[in-house]
C-alpha positions in Angstrom: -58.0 9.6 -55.9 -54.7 11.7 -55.7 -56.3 14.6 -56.8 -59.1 14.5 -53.8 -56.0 13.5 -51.3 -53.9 15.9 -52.5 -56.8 18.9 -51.7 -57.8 17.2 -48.2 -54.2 18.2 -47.4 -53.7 21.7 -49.1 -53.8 23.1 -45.6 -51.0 21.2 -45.0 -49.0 22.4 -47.4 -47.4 18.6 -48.0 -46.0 17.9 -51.1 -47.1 14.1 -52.4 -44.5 11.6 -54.1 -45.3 8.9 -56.7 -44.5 5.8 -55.5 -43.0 3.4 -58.2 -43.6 5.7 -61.3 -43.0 2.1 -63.5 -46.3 1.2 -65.1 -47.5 4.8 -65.4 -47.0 6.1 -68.8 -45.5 10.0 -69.6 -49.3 11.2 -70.1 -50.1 10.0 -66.8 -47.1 10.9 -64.7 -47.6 14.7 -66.7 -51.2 15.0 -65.4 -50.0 13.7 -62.0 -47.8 16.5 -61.8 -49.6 19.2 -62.8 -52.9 18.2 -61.5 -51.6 17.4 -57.8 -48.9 18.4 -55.1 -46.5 15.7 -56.4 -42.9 16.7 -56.3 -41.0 13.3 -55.9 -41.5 10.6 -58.2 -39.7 7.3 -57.1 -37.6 5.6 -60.1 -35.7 3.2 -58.2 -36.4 0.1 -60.1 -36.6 1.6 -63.9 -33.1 3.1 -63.4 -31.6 -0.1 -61.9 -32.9 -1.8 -64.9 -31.7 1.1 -67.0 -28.3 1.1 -65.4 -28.0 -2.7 -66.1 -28.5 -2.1 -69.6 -31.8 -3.8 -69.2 -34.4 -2.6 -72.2 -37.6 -0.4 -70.7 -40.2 1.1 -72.2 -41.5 4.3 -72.0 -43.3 3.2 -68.3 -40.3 2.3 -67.3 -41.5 -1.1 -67.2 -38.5 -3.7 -68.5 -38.9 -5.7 -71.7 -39.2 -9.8 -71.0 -38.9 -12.0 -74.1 -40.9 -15.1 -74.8 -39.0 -16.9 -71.7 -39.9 -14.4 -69.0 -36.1 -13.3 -69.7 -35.2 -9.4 -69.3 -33.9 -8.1 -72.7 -30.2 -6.8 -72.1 -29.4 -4.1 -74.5 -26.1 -4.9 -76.7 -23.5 -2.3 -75.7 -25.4 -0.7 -72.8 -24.9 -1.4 -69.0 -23.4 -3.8 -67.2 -21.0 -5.9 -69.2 -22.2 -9.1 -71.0 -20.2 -11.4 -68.5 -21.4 -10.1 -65.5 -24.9 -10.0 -67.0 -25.0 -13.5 -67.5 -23.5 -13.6 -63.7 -26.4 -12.2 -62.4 -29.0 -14.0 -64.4 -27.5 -17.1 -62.6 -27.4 -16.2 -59.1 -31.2 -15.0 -60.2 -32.0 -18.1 -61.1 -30.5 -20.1 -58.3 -32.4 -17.7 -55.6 -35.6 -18.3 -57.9 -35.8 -14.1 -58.3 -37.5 -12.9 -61.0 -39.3 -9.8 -62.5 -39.6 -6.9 -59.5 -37.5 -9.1 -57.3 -33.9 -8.1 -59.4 -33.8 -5.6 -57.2 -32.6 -8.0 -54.6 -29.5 -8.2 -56.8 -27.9 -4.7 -55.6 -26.5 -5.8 -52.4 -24.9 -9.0 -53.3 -23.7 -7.6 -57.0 -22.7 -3.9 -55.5 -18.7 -5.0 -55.3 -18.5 -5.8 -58.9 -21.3 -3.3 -60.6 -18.6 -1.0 -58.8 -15.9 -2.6 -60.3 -16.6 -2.5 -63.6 -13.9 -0.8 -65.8 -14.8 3.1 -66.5 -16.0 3.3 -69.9 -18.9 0.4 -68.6 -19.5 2.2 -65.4 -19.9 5.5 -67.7 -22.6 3.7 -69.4 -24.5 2.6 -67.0 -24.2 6.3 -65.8 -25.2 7.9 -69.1 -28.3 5.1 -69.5 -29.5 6.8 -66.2 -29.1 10.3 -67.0 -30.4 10.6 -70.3 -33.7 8.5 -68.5 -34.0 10.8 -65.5 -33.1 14.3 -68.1 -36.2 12.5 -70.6 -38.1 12.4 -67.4 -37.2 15.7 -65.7 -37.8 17.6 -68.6 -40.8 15.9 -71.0 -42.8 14.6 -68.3 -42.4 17.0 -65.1 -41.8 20.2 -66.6 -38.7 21.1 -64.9 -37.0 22.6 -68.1 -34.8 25.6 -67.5 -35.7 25.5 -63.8 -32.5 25.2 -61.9 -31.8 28.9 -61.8 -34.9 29.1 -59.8 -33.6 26.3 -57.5 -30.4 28.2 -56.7 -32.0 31.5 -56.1 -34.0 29.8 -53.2 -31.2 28.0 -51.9 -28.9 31.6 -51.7 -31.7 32.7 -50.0 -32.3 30.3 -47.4 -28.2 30.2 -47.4 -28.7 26.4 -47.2 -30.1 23.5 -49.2 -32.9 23.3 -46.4 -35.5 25.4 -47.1 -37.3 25.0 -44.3 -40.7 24.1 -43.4 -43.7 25.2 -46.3 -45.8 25.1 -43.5 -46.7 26.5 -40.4 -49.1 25.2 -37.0 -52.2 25.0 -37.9 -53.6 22.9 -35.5 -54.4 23.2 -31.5 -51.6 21.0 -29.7 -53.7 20.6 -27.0 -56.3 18.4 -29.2 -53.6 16.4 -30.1 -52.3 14.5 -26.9 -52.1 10.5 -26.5 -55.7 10.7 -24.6 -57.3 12.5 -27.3 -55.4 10.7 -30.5 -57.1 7.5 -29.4 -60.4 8.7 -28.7 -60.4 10.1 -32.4 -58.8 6.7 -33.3 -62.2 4.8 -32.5 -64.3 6.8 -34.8 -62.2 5.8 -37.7 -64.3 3.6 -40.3 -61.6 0.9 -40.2 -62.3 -0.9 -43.3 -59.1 -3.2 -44.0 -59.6 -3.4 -48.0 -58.3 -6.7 -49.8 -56.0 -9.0 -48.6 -52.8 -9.4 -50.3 -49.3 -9.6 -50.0 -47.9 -5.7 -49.6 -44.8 -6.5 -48.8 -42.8 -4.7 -51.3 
């Protein structure tokens, strides 16, 4: 379904991300980048979990023990004491699994006060994830040369737009918008909770 989304919008010229990349193996995520216009892949949760010193697989999906428990790594993120201080306030706001996340904001003081050599960890857990990632999965080996030619040539990180007008302006006004609006097959698909 990428694939055929991805070549509706070649015209485009849009570049596609992959949201939550957790839950898609290396294989996967490697045919999603060559095989479509993907160049973003959101991490977010795997290197929270990482930095945490949380166990992951190769999804990025974090280990649970028999208990429903994330597996915290001996020696890697956060320390053991605030570990165990986050697993309580988990438990008292009834988070679990995906919903950690919700641990950032009132754990971002102290994850930031952690003495050096744990914040350099947690740093170095991330990094050798994201490098694994860069450079297995999405090919980006040896590419950052190529990066800083472009950017000396735009003279700026911003590159720009990839694309240029393609369509009328004129068929695209508030009038005409909702008259092509009406013709959409508007087929809701399941019901669910898609919060997150």
């Amino acid at each position: 379904l990428t694939k055929e989304i991805h070549k509706a919008l070649e015209k485009y010229k849009v570049s596609g991300a992959q949201h939550g990349t957790s839950g898609n193996n290396s294989e996967r995520l490697r045919r999603i980048a060559q095989e479509t216009n993907t160049t973003k892949a959101n991490v977010a949760t795997a290197l929270q979990m990482i930095s945490w010193g949380v166990r992951v697989n190769e999804y990025g999906n974090a280990f649970q023990d028999e208990n429903g428990e994330f597996v915290k790594l001996p020696d890697q993120g956060v320390s053991d004491d605030l570990w165990a201080e986050m697993v309580s306030y988990a438990k008292s706001k009834g988070l679990k699994g995906g919903n950690y996340k919700k641990l950032n904001l009132p754990f971002e003081n102290k994850l930031l006060a952690q003495p050096a050599e744990i914040r350099e960890r947690m740093v170095k857990g991330v990094e050798d994830f994201v490098y694994e990632l860069l450079v297995d999965v999405f090919n980006a080996g040896d590419t950052a040369p190529l990066a800083m030619d472009e950017i000396l040539k735009a003279g700026s990180y911003d590159l720009g737009p990839k694309a240029t007008r393609i369509e009328d302006p004129a068929e695209w006004t508030e009038e005409k918008i909702r008259e092509k609006a009406k013709k959409i097959n508007v087929e809701k698909g399941p019901k669910g909770d898609y919060e997150d």
